[in-house]
Each structure stands twice: as structure tokens, then as C-alpha cells.
N, C-alpha and C positions, 0 to 999 in steps of 0.2 A: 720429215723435217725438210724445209724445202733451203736451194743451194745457197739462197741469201742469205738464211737466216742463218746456215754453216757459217758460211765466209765472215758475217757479221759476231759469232759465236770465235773465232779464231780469231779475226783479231781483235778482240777484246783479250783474250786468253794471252794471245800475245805481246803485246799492249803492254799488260800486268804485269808479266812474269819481266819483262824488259824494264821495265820501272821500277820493280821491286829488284834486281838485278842491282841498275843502277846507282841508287838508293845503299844500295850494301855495301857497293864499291867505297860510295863515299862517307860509309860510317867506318870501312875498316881504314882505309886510305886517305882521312880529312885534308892531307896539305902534304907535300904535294898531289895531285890528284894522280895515277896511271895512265898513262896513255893508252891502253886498252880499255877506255869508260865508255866507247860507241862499240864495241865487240860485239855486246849483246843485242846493241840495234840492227847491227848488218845482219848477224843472224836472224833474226827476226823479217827483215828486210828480205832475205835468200829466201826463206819461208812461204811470208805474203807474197810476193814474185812470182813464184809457180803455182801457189794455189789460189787467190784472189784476183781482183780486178786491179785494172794498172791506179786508178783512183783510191782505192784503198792503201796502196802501196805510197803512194804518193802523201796521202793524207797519215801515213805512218813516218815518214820521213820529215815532213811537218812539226808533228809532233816530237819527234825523236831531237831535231832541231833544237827547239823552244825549250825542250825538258834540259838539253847540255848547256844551253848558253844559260839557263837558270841557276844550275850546278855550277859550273866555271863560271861566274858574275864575281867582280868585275874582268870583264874579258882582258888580257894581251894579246902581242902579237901571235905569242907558239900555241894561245885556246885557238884564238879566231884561226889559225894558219889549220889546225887540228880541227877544227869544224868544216872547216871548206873542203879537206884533203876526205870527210868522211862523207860528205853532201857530192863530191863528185863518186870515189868508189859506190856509193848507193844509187849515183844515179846509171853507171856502169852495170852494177849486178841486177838495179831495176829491167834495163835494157834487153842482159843477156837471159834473165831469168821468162821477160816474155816471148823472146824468142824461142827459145828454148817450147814455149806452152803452147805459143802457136803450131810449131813442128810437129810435137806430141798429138797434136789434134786432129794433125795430117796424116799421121799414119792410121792403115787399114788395120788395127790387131783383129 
């Protein structure tokens, strides 16, 4: 199996389980929603971070995006405030998660 088709195979795998996640939240939780509804994207996020490419990661946050403002529709101020607050931690953990991968690559095991 070659690494693309891995990384491509994960985030799919996580993707799903993140949406299906999501999805639950909001069938047990209809109104108000939890402020923990992006939990499972960051994780998911920490995940892709260290084992994918920064474009996959990216294109998962994307999506993670589009998926909450679809869920929270119509947005206020405390969604949109709770979307940006989760769009910067992601882009943080995106950050520290490649540095992190570049280091690992550096050392001689």
C-alpha cells in the first residue's frame, strides 16, 4: 500500500468518524447546541497534523468549517465567535503538530 493511498485511507476514516460524531451531538443536543461540537474536529485535526500532509490538514479544517456553520445555521454572534475561536486553535495545533513532524524526521533513531 503506498503512503498516499495511507494518508488518503485516514483521512477519509477520519473525516467520517468526525461527521458521524458531529451528527450525534446534534441529534442528542438539538438546541442549545454544546460548545464542545468542534472537539472532534481538533482531534481529528492533532491526528492529520502529525501524520498527513499540511494540505490535507488544511482541506480538513475546511471542511470541518463548512460542516459547523451548516449545523449552527442561522449563525450569531457566540456560533460565529465559537467558529473563529476553533479556526484559530486548529490553525495553532496545525502549526505545532508540523513542527513537531519535521523534528521527528530529524532525528537519527
Amino acid at each position: 500500500m503506498s503512503p498516499a493511498y495511507r494518508e488518503n485511507l485516514l483521512f477519509v476514516a477520519i473525516m467520517l468518524s468526525c461527521l458521524a460524531a458531529a451528527l450525534l451531538l446534534r441529534t442528542i443536543f438539538s438546541e442549545p447546541l454544546p460548545p464542545g461540537l468542534a472537539d472532534p474536529f481538533v482531534i481529528g485535526i492533532m491526528i492529520l497534523g502529525y501524520k498527513t500532509s499540511p494540505r490535507r490538514v488544511m482541506l480538513f479544517l475546511a471542511v470541518s468549517l463548512a460542516f459547523s456553520a451548516w449545523l449552527l445555521y442561522p449563525l450569531d454572534f457566540r456560533e460565529t465567535y465559537q467558529m473563529l475561536s476553533y479556526a484559530a486553535l486548529a490553525l495553532v495545533v496545525i502549526g505545532i503538530t508540523q513542527a513537531l513532524r519535521r523534528s521527528a524526521s530529524r532525528q537519527p533513531w
